[in-house]
C-alpha atoms as a printed R data frame, in Angstrom:
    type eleno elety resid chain resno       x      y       z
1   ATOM     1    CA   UNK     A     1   0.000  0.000   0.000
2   ATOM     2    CA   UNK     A     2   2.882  2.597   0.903
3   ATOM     3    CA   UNK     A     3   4.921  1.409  -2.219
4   ATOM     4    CA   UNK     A     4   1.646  2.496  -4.498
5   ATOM     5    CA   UNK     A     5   0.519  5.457  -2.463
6   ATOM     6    CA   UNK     A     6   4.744  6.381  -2.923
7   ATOM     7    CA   UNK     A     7   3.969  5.886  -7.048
8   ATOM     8    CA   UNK     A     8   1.376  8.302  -7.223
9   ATOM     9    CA   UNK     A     9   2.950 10.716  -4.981
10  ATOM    10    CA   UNK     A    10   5.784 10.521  -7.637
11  ATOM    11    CA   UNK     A    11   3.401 10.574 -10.663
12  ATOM    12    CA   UNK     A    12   1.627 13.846  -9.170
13  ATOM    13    CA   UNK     A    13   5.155 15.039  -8.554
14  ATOM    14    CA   UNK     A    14   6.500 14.002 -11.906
15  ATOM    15    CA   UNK     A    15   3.294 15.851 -13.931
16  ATOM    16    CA   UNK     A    16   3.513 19.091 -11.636
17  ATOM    17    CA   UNK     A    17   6.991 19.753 -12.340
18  ATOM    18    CA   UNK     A    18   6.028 19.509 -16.160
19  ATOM    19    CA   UNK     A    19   3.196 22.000 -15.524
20  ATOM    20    CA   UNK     A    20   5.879 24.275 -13.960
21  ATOM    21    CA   UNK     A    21   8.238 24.061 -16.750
22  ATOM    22    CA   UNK     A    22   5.843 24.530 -18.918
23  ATOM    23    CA   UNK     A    23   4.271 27.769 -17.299
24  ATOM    24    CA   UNK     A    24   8.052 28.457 -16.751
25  ATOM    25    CA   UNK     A    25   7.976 28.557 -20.737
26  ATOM    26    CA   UNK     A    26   5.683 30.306 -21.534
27  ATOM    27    CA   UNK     A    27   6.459 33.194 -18.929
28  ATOM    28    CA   UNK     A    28   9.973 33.200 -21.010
29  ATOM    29    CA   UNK     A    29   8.436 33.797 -24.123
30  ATOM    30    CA   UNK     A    30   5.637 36.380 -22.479
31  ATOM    31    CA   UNK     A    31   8.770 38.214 -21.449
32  ATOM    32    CA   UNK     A    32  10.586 37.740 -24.912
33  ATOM    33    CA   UNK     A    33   7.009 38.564 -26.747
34  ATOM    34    CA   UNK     A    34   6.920 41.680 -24.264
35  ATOM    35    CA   UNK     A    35  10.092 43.086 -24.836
36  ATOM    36    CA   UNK     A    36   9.708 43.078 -28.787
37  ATOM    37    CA   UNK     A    37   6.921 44.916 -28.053
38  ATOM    38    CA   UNK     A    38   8.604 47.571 -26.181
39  ATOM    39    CA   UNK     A    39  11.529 47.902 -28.295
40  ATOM    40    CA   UNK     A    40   8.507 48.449 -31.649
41  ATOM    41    CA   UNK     A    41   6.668 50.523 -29.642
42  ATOM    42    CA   UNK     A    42   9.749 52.473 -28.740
43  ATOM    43    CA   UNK     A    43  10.942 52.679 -32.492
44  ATOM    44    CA   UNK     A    44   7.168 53.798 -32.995
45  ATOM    45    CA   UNK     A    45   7.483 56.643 -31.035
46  ATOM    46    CA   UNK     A    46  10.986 57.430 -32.295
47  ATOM    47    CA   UNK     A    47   9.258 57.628 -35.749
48  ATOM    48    CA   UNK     A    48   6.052 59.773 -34.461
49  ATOM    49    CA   UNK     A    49   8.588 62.498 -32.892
50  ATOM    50    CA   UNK     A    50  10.131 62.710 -35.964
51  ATOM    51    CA   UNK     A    51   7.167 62.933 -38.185
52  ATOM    52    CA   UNK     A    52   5.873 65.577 -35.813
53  ATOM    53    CA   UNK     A    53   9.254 67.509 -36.192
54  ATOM    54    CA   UNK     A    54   9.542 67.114 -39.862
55  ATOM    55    CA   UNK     A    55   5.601 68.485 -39.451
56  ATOM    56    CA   UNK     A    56   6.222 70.852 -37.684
57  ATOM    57    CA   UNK     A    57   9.054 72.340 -40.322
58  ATOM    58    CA   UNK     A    58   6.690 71.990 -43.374
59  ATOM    59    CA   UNK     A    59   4.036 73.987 -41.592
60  ATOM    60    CA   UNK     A    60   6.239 77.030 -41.134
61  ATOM    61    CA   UNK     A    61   5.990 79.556 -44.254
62  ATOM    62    CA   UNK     A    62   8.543 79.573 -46.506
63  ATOM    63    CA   UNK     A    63   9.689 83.045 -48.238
64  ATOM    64    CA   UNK     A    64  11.254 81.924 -51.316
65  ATOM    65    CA   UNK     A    65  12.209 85.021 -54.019
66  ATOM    66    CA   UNK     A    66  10.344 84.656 -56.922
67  ATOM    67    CA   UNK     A    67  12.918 84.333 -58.942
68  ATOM    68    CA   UNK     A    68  13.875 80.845 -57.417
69  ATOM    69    CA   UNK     A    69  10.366 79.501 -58.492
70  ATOM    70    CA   UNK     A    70   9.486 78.639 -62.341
71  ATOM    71    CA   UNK     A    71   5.487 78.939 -62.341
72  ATOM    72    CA   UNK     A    72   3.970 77.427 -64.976
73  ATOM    73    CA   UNK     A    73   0.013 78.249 -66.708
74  ATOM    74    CA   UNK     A    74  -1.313 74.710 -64.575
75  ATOM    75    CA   UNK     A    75  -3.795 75.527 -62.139
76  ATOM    76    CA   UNK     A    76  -4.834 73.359 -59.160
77  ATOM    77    CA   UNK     A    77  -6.940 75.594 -57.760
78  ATOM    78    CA   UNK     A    78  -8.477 78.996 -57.022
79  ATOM    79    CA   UNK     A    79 -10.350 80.707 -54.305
80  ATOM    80    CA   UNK     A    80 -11.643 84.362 -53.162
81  ATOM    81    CA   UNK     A    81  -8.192 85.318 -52.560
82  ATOM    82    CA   UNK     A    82  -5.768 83.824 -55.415
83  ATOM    83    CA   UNK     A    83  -5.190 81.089 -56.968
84  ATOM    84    CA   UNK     A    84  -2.409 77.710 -56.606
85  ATOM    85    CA   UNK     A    85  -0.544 76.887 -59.472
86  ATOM    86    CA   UNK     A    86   2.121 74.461 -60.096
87  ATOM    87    CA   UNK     A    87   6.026 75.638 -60.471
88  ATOM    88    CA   UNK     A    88   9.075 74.267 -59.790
89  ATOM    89    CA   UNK     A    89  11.267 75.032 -57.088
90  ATOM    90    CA   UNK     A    90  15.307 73.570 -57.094
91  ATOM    91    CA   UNK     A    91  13.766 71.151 -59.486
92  ATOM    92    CA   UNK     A    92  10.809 69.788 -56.853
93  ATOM    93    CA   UNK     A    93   7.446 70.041 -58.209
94  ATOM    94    CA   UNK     A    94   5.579 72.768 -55.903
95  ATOM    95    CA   UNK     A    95   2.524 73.908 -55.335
96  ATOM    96    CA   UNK     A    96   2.460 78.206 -55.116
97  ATOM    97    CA   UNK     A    97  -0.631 80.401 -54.023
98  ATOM    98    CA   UNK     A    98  -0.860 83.580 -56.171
99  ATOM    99    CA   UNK     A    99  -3.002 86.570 -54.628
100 ATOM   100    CA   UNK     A   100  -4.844 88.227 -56.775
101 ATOM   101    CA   UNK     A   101  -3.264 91.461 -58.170
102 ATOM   102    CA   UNK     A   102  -6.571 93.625 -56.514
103 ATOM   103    CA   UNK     A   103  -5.334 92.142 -52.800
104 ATOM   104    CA   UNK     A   104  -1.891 91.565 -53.317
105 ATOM   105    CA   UNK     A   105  -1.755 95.332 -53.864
106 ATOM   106    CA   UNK     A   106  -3.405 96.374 -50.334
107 ATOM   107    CA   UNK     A   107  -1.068 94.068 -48.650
């Protein structure tokens, strides 16, 4: 009777130390999983500051002489106070607003 109630003892034993190395897994790779995680989300908000910076840059106004800019007759668009056009700028494509000669005048 002791040797089988010493088998089962041994057979409980034997299955919870596999269900500890197994949560023992699976806490490694939790950790692993978590720390990938971490290092994307860091790289994510690496990437968002410099969007945001770079966003920041466009948004300021840019005073560029005329005579940098090569306008061309293509029109993308007009409103009440002028009109954008495309030109080129250091050989970019650009998009320039034009005020309308009335306004641009009084300003």
């Amino acid at each position: 009777e002791k040797q089988r109630e010493n088998a089962i003892l041994e057979q409980e034993k034997a299955t919870l130390q596999q269900q500890v190395e197994s949560l023992r897994q699976n806490v490694r790779q939790s950790n692993e999983r978590q720390q990938e995680l971490e290092e994307r989300l860091d790289a994510t908000a690496a990437a968002t500051e410099e969007l945001r910076h770079v966003l920041r840059q466009s948004e300021e106004v840019l005073n560029i002489p005329s005579r940098d800019i090569q306008l061309t007759t293509q029109k993308l668009g007009k409103g009440s106070y002028g009109e954008v056009r495309i030109a080129y700028w250091q050989g970019c494509p650009v998009a320039v607003k034009m005020l309308y000669e009335a306004l641009a005048g009084s300003l």
